[in-house]
C-alpha positions as a printed Julia matrix, in Angstrom:
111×3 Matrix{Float64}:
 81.72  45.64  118.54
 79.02  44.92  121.06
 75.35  45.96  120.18
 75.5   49.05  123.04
 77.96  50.67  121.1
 76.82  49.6   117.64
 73.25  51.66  117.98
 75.41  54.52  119.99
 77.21  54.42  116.68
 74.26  54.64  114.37
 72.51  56.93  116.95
 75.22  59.5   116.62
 75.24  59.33  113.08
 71.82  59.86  112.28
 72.58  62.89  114.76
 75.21  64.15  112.31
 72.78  63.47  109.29
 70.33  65.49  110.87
 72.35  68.43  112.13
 74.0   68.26  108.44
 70.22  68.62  106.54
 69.25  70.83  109.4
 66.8   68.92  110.04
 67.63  68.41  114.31
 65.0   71.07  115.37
 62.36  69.03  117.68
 63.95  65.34  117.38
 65.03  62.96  119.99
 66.47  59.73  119.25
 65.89  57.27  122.14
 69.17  54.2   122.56
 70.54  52.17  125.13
 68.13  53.74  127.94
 69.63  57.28  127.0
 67.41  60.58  124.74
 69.91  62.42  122.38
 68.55  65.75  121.61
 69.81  68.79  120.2
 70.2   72.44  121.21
 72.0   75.5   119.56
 73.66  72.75  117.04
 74.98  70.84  120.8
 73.98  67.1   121.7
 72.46  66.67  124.88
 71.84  62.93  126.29
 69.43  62.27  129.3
 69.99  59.05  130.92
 67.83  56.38  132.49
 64.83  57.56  129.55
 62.5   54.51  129.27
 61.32  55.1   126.03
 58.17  52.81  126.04
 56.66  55.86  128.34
 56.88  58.29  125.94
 56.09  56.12  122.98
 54.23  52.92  122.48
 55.09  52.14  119.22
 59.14  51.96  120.24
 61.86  49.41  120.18
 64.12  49.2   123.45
 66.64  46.79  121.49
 67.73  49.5   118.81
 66.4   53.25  117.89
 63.01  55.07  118.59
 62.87  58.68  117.74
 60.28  61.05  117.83
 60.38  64.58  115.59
 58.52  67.19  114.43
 59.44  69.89  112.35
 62.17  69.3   109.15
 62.5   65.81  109.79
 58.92  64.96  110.43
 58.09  66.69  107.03
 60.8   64.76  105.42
 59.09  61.48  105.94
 55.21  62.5   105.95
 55.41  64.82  102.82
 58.85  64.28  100.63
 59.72  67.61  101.6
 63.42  66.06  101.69
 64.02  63.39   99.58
 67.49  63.32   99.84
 67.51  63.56  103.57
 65.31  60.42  103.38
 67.5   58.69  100.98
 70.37  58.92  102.71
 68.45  58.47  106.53
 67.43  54.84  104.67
 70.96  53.79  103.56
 72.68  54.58  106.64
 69.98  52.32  108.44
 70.9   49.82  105.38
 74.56  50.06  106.03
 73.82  48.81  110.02
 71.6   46.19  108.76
 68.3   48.15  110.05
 64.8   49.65  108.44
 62.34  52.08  109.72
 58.71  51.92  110.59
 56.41  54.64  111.5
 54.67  54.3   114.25
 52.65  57.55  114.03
 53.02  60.4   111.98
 55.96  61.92  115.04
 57.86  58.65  115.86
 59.38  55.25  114.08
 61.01  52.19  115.89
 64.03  50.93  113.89
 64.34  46.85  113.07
 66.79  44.49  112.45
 66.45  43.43  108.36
């Protein structure tokens, strides 16, 4: 499987992980030059997003999201700690880990 299509993969998963903890409300996940948000429990992609405008803590070669609302209290405050367990071993299970870059975004990373 090429990379492009690898981080579509995990993109679209996280998606589902999200919709599935309702946690969507006010996130975009940012792969492959393409913004995956949500509306009315639909995916919507924008193309050609250059995520290092909106962001400068991001990572081109994987997954940068930025959130607010459920998911944003999920990782500042524990609000959902299974939400966050399972966010971590998905990442784990496509070789990947998190890091904030403020309190509304993270960059994902290669282990």
């Amino acid at each position: 499987m090429k990379h492009s299509e690898m981080i579509n993969n995990l993109g679209i998963k996280i998606a589902y992980l999200l919709l599935k903890h309702k946690a969507d409300l006010d996130v975009s996940i940012y792969m492959n030059n393409n913004r995956l948000t949500f509306r009315d429990y639909k995916f919507i992609f924008n193309s050609h997003i250059d995520v290092s405008e909106i962001t400068e803590y991001s990572n081109k070669h994987s997954i940068t999201m930025t959130f607010e609302g459920d998911f944003y209290h999920a990782l500042n405050y524990n609000s959902n700690p299974l939400l966050v367990k399972k966010f971590i071993a998905l990442l784990k299970e496509y070789g990947y880990y998190y890091e904030m870059g403020n309190a509304w975004n993270l960059a994902l990373y290669k282990i």
